[in-house]
N, C-alpha and C positions, 0 to 999 in steps of 0.2 A: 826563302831565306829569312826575311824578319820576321814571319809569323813565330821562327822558333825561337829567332833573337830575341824579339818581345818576348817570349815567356820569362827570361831571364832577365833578374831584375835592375840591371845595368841594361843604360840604352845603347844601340849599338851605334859605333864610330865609324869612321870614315877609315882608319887604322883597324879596325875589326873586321871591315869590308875587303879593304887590303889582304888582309893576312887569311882568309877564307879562298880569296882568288889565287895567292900566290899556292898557298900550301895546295890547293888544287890541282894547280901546275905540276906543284913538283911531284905530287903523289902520282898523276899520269905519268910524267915520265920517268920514277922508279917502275912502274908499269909496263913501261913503251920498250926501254930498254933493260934486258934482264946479265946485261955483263955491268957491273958495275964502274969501268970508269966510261962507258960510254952513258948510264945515267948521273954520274957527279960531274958530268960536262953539260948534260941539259941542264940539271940544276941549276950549274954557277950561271949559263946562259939565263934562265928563268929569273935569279937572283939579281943578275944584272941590268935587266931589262926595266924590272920596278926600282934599281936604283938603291939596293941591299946587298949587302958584305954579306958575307957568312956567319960572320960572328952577330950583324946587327939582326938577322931574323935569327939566331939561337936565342938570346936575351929575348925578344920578343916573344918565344915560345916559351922560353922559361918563364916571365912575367904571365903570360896566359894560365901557365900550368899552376902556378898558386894560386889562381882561383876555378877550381877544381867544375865550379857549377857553371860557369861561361865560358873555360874549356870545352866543356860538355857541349856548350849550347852551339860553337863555335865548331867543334869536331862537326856535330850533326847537319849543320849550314853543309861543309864539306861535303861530305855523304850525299845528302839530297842535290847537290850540284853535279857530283861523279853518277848518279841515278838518272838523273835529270840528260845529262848528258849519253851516257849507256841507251838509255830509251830513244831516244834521239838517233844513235847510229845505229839501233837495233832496225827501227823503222823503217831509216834511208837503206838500209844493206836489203830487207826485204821487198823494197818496191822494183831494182835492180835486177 
């Protein structure tokens, strides 16, 4: 995860780190559940857990989303977490 943060010329935060785990979350479970209000229920749960409104992580994406190249570097963190993890239960479903 920081090796790709460090490319990006902003150092990363502790509110960076945040918002890579939360969005993480939520992206599994738009994943997990495919009727929608049983995943805008995990969300708000997800949301709630770190102690964010709905509204305070929209602004925070929105503020990410203006800078276009630590969005990037911030989406990619994502990614290799959801891979990192996929690999992970690819593994454990195999040794089963």
């Amino acid at each position: 995860m920081s090796c790709v943060l460090n490319s990006c010329s902003d150092a990363i935060t502790e509110q960076d780190k945040e918002f890579i785990t939360v969005y993480t979350e939520i992206l599994k479970a738009r994943e997990t559940y495919p009727d929608t209000l049983s995943s805008n229920k995990a969300v708000k749960e997800i949301l709630k857990a770190y102690k964010l409104s709905d509204t305070a992580f929209s602004k925070l994406y929105r503020e990410y989303s203006q800078n276009p190249e630590k969005m990037r570097a911030l989406l990619d963190s994502v990614r290799s977490h959801l891979e990192s993890e996929m690999k992970v239960a690819d593994t454990n479903s195999k040794r089963q």
